[in-house]
C-alpha positions in Angstrom: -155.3 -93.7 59.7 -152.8 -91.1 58.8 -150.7 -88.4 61.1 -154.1 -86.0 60.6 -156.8 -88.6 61.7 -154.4 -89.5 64.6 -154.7 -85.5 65.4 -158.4 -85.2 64.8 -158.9 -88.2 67.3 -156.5 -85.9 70.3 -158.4 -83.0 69.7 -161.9 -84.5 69.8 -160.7 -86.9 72.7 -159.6 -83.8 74.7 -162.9 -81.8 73.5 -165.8 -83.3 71.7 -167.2 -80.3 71.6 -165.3 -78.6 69.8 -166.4 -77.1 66.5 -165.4 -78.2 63.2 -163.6 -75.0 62.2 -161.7 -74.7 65.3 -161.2 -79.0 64.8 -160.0 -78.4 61.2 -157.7 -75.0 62.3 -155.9 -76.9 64.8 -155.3 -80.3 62.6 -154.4 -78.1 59.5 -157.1 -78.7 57.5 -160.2 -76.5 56.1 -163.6 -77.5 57.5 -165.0 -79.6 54.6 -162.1 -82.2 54.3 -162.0 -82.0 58.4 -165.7 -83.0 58.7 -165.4 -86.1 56.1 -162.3 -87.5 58.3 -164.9 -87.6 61.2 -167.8 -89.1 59.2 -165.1 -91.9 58.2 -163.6 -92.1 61.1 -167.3 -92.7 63.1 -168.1 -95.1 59.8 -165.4 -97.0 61.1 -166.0 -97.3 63.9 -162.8 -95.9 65.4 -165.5 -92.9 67.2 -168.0 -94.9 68.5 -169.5 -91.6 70.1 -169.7 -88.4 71.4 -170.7 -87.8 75.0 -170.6 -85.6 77.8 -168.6 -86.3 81.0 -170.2 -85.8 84.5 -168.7 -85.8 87.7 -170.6 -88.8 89.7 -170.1 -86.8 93.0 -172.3 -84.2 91.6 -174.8 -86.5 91.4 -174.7 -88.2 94.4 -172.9 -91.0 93.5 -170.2 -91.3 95.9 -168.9 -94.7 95.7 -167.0 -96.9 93.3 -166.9 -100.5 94.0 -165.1 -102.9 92.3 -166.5 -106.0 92.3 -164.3 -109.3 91.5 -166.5 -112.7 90.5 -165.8 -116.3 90.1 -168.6 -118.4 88.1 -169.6 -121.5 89.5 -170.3 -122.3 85.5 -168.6 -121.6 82.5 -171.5 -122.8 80.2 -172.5 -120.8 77.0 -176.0 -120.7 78.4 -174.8 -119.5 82.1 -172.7 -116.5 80.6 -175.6 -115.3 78.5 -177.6 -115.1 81.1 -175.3 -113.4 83.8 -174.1 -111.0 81.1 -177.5 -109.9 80.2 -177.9 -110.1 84.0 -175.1 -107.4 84.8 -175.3 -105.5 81.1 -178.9 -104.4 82.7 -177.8 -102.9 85.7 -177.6 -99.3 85.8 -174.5 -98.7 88.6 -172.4 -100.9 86.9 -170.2 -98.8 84.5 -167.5 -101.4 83.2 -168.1 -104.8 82.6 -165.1 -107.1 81.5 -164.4 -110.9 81.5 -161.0 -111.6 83.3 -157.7 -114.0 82.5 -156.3 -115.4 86.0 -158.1 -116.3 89.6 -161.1 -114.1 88.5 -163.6 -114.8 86.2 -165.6 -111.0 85.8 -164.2 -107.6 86.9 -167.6 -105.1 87.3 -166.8 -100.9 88.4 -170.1 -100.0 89.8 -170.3 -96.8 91.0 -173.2 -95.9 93.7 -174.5 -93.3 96.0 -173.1 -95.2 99.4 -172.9 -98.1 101.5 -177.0 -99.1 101.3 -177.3 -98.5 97.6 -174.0 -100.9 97.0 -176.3 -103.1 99.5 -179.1 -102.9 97.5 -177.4 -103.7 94.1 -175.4 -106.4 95.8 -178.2 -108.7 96.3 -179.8 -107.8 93.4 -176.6 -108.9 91.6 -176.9 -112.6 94.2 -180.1 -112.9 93.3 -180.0 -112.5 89.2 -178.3 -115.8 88.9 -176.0 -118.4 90.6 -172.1 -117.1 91.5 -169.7 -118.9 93.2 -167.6 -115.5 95.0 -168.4 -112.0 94.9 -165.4 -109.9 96.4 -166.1 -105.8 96.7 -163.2 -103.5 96.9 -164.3 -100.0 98.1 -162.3 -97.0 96.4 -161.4 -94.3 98.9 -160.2 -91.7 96.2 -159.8 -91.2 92.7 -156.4 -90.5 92.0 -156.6 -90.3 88.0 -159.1 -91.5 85.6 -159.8 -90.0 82.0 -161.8 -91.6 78.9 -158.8 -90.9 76.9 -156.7 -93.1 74.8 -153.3 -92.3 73.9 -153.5 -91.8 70.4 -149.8 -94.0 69.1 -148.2 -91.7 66.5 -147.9 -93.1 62.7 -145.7 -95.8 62.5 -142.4 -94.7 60.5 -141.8 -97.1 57.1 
């Protein structure tokens, strides 16, 4: 990736919307050559996609848990099924597998208290765990879907 794909990723991360001659105006370049960057950069796999962003209080959903695990198993067969397990459940919107005292970090994010209830034993009841630990977020202080883009690296 050069200085002008590095651009094209800031603009698009900022706006996804935005149209290619606008795109190709701000990065310096004319629409044709802009457009190709993206296909290549999508082919990639550096964009994995475009998508619209919704604010979840809008909707209802009013809560963010995050929910701390420890397996009781570390088995090949255990982790396939709890990932497929957890991958399936709509509220949870970030899935990881965690280094240190925790085995599985989950951000599930829910209308209130008796939908986290609801989803909580559903989540008990998909498969064998050995803790479950819910932290409740009062209030979102920052969060964005954007990467800082590192500039080229000087040679």
């Amino acid at each position: 990736m050069d200085a002008i794909d590095r651009k094209i990723l800031r603009e698009l991360q900022a706006d996804a919307s935005i149209s290619i001659a606008e795109l190709a105006d701000r990065v310096g370049l004319s629409q044709t050559p802009c457009w190709k960057r993206i296909q290549k950069l999508e082919a990639a796999g550096v964009i994995l996609g475009r998508v619209a962003l919704l604010a979840p209080e809008k909707l209802g959903l009013g809560l963010t848990v995050f929910v701390s695990i420890e397996a009781p198993d570390h088995s090949n067969e255990w982790l396939s099924k709890f990932a497929s397990s957890v991958a399936a459940m709509p509220e949870v919107m970030e899935f990881y597998r965690m280094a240190g005292d925790v085995d599985y970090m989950l951000r599930v994010v829910v209308a209130d208290m008796a939908a986290y209830d609801t989803f909580y034993k559903r989540l008990i009841g998909a498969i064998p765990l050995k803790n479950v630990t819910s932290r409740f977020a009062m209030e979102r202080i920052k969060s964005t879907t954007a990467y800082q883009v590192p500039p080229l690296a000087k040679t």
